[in-house]
C-alpha positions as CSV (number, residue, x, y, z in Angstrom):
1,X,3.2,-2.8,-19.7
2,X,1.1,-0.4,-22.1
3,X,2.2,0.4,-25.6
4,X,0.9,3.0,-27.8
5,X,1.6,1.6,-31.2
6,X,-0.2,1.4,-33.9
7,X,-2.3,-1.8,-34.3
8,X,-0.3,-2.8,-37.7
9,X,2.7,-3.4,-35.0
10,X,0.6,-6.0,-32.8
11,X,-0.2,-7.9,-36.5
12,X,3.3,-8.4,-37.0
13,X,3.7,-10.6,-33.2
14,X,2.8,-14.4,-32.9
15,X,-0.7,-14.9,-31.2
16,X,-1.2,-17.0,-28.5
17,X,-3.8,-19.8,-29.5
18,X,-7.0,-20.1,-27.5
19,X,-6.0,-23.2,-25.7
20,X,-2.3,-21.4,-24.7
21,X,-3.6,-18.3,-23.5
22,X,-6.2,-20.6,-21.3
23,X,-3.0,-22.6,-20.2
24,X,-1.3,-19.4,-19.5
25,X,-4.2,-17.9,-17.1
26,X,-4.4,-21.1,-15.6
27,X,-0.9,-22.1,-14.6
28,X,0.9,-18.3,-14.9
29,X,-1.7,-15.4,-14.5
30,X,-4.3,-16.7,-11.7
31,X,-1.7,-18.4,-9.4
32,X,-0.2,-14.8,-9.3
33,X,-3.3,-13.1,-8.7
34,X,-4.5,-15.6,-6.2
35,X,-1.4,-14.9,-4.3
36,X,-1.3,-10.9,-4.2
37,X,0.1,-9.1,-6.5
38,X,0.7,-6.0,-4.3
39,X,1.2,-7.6,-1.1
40,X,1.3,-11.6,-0.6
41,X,-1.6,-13.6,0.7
42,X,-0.1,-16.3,2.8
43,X,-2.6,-19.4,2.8
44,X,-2.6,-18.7,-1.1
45,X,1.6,-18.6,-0.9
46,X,1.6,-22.1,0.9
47,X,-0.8,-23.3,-1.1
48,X,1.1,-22.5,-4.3
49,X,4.4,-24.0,-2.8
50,X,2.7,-27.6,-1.9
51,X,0.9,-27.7,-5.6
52,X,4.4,-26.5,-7.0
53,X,2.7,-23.9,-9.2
54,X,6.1,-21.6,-10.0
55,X,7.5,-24.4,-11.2
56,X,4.6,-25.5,-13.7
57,X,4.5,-21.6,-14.7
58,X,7.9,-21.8,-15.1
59,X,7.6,-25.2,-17.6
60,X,4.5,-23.2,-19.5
61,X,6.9,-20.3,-20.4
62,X,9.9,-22.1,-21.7
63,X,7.3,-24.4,-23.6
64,X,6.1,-20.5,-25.0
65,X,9.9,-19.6,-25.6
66,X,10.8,-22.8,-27.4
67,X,7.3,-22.9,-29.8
68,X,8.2,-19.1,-30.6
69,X,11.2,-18.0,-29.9
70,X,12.4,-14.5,-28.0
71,X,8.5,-13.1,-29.0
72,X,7.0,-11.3,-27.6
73,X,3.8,-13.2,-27.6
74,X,0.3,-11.2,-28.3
75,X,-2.6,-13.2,-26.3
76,X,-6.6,-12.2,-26.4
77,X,-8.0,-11.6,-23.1
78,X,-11.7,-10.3,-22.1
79,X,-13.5,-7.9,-23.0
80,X,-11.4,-7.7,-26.1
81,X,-7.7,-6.7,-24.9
82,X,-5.0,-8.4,-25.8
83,X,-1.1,-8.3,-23.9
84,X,2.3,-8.7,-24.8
85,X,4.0,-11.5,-22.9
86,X,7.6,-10.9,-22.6
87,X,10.1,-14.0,-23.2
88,X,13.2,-12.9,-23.9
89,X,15.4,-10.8,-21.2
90,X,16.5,-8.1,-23.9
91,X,12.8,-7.6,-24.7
92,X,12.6,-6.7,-20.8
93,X,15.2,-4.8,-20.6
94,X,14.0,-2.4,-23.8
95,X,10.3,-1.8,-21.9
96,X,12.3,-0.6,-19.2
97,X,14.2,1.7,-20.2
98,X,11.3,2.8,-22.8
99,X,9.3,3.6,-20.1
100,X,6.7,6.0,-19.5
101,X,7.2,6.5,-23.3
102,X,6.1,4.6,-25.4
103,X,5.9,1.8,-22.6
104,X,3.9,3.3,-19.8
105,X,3.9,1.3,-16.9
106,X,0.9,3.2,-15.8
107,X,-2.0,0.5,-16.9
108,X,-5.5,1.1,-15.8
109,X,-5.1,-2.0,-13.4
110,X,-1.6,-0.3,-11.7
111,X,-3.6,2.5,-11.2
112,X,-6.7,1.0,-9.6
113,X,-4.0,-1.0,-7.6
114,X,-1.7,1.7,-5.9
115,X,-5.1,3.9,-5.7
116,X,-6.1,2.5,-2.6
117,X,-2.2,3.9,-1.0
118,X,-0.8,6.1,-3.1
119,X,-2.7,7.6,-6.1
120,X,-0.2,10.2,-6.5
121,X,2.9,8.0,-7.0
122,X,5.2,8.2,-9.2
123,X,4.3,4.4,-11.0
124,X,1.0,5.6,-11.7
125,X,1.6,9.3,-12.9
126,X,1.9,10.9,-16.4
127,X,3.6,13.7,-18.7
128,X,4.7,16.6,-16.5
129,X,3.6,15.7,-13.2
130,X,5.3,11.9,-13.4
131,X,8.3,14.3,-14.4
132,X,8.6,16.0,-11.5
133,X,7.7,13.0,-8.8
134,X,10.6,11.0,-10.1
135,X,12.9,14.0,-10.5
136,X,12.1,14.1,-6.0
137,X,12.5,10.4,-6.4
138,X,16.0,10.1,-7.7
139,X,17.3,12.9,-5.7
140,X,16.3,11.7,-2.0
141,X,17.0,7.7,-3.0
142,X,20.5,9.0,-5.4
143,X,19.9,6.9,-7.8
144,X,22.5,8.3,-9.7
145,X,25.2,7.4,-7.1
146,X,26.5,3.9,-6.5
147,X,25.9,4.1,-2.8
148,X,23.7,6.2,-0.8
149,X,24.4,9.4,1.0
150,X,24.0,7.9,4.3
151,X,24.5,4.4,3.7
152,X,26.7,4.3,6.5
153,X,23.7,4.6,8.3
154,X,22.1,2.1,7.0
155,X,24.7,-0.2,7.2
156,X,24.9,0.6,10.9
157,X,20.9,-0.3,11.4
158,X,21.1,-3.3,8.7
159,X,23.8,-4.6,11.4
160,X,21.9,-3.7,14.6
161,X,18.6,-5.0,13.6
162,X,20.0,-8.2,12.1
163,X,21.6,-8.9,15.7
164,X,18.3,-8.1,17.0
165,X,16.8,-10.9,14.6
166,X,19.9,-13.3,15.3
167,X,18.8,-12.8,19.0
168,X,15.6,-13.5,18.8
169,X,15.8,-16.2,17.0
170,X,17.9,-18.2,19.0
171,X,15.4,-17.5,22.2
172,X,12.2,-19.0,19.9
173,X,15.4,-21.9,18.4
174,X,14.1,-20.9,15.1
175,X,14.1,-18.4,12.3
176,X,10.7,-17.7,11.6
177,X,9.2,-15.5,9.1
178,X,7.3,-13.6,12.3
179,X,10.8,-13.2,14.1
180,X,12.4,-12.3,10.7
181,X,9.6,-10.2,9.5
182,X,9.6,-8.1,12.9
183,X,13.1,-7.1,12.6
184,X,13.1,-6.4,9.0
185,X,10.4,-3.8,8.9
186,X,11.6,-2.4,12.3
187,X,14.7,-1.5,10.2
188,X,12.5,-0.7,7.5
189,X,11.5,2.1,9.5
190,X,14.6,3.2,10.7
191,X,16.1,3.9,7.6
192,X,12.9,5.5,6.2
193,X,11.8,7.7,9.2
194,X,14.4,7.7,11.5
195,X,14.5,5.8,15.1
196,X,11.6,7.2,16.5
197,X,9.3,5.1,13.8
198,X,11.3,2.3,14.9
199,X,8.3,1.3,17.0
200,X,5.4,1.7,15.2
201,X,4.2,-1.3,13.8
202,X,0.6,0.6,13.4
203,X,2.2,2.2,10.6
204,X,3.3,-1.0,8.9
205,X,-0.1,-2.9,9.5
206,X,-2.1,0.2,7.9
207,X,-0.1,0.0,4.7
208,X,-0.3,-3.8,4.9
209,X,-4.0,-3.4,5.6
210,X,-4.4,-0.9,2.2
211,X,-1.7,-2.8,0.1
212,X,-4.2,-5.6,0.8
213,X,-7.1,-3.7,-0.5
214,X,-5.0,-3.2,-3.5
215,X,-4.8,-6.8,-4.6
216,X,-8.5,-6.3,-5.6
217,X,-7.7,-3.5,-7.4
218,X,-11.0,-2.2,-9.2
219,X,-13.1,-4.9,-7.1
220,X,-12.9,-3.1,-3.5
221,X,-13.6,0.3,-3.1
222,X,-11.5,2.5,-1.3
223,X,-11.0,3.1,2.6
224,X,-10.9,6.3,2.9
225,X,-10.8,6.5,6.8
226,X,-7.6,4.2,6.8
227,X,-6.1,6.2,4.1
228,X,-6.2,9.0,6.4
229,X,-5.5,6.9,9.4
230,X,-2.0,5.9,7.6
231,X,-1.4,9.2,5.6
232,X,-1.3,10.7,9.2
233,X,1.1,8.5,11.2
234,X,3.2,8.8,8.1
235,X,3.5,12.6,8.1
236,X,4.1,13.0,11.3
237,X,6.9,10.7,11.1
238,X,7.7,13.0,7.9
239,X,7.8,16.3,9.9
240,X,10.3,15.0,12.3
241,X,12.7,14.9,9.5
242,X,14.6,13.1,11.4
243,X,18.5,13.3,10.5
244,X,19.9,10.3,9.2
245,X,16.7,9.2,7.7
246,X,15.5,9.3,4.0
247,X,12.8,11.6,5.6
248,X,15.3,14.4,6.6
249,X,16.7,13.9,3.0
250,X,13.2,14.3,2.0
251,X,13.2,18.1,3.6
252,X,16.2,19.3,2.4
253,X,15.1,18.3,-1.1
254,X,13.3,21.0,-3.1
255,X,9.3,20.3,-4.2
256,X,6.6,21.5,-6.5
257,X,3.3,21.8,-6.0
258,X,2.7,18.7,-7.6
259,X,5.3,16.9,-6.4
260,X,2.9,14.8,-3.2
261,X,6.1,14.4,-1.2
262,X,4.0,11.8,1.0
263,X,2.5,10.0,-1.7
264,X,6.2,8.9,-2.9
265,X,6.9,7.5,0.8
266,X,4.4,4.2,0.5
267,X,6.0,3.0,-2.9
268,X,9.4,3.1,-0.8
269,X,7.7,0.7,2.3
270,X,6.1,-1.3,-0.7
271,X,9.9,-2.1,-2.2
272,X,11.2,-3.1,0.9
273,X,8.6,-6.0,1.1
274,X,10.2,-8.2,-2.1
275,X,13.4,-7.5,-0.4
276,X,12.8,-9.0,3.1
277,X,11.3,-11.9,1.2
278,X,14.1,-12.4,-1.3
279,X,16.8,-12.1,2.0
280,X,14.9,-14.6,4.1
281,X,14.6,-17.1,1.1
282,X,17.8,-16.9,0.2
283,X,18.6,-17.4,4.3
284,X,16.5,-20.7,3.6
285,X,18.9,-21.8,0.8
286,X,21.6,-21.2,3.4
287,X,20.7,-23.2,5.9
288,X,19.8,-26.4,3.7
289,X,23.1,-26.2,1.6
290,X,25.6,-26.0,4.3
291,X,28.5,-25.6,1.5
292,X,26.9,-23.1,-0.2
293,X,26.6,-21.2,3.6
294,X,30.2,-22.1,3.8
295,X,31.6,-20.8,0.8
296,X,28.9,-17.6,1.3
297,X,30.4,-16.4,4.4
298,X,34.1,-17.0,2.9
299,X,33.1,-14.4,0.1
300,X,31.8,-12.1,2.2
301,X,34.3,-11.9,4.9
302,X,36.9,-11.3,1.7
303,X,35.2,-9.1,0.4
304,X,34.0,-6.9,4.1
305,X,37.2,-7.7,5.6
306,X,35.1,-9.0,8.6
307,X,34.0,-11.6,10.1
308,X,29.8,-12.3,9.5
309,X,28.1,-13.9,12.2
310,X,24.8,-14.1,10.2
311,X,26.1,-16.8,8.0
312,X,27.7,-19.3,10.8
């Protein structure tokens, strides 16, 4: 994050010395670069998860936390920068809800990121116009609501395309990441567009293909022909408006002329991505605590009132 402040703020923090803020590129910042920050690079993934890197980035910022407490922690980087790290959770919690101002999470590398997809999202836009994109963003996602206008649809697809997984699993006798994968970002597009994007995986394979481009950021110039190639399988799906769909929320839901309607849609595909990886990981920690599975699928049927196959 970005603070304006004055510079008689940052003298007040703990610095970093020279040989920490080495240690901290080297076991917390280039691990996370080398594996994508806007969309994951596998080889680099597995190679992290053999060398155990999250856990020795993990060991470098409690070894920060207990040298200097809750911070945050100013280190120097090149060409003459310097970055609060975060270590406490309050600290977090406070940029959060300070941002765009004075925390604006709209950094010069965010915004040569999300360039290459969506220059005109919300994340990377400013004063008035950042305004108005999240005011479109909160009404057609209803942020302000604990559950979704149609999340009885949702619910209906989450349960249809996690048989569909389920199934196809047990045909290949294993839950891959490809088998999962497929099926999550078929429902992916489902809920987003509507059932008639529930096919095309071009559409998902373009943003991958840009969301890729992003993890170079300032380093890779722009693809302008698969920028349109994307922008125009994703309007079309937009102009269906397809009821049921976050896209027919998205026309019934009033606009400016600086709103970018579209340019809001990608940063919705990008969230789902975490998600899918968070579900099947926590899958993974299912199926190699069989307890835990247990005592999982006990909650849950309490709590739904029926019984969930996905956990047995």
């Amino acid at each position: 994050m970005n603070k304006t402040s004055p510079s008689g703020a940052r003298d007040l923090l703990p610095r970093m010395s020279v040989r920490e803020t080495l240690a901290v590129t080297a076991e917390v910042l280039a691990p996370t670069l080398a594996k994508g920050p806007i969309i994951r690079r596998p080889r680099a993934v597995g190679l992290a998860e053999r060398l155990e890197l999250d856990t020795r980035a993990v060991r470098r910022m409690q070894r920060l936390r207990d040298r200097y407490g809750s911070g945050p922690l100013l280190m120097r980087l090149p060409p003459g920068r310097q970055q609060a790290l975060i270590l406490d959770p309050e600290h977090v919690h406070r940029v959060l809800q300070g941002s765009p101002e004075p925390f604006s999470p709209a950094s010069s590398e965010k915004r040569a990121a999300l360039s290459h997809f969506e220059p005109q999202g919300v994340l990377v836009s400013r004063g008035g116009e950042r305004a108005d994109r999240r005011r479109f963003n909160e009404r057609v996602l209803d942020s302000d609501r604990p559950h979704h206008r149609l999340a009885e649809r949702f619910t209906a697809v989450v349960h249809e395309e996690a048989a569909g997984i389920r199934a196809a699993a047990g045909r290949a006798g294993e839950l891959s990441w490809p088998v999962f994968a497929g099926g999550w970002f078929r429902l992916v597009r489902r809920i987003v567009f509507g059932d008639g994007a529930k096919g095309d995986t071009a559409l998902t394979a373009l943003i991958n293909d840009l969301r890729s481009d992003g993890n170079w950021a300032f380093l890779k110039p722009q693809r302008r022909g698969v920028q349109r190639a994307f922008y125009r399988r994703l309007e079309g799906h937009l102009e269906r408006a397809e009821p049921g769909s976050l896209a027919g929320v998205m026309a019934q839901t009033p606009t400016s002329s600086v709103t970018a309607p579209e340019q809001q849609v990608p940063q919705w595909l990008f969230a789902f991505d975490p998600a899918g990886m968070a579900t099947f990981r926590a899958l993974a920690l299912l199926a190699a605590h069989r307890e835990a599975a247990a005592r999982a699928r006990e909650e849950v049927r309490a709590e739904a009132g029926a019984e969930v196959p996905n956990l047995t």
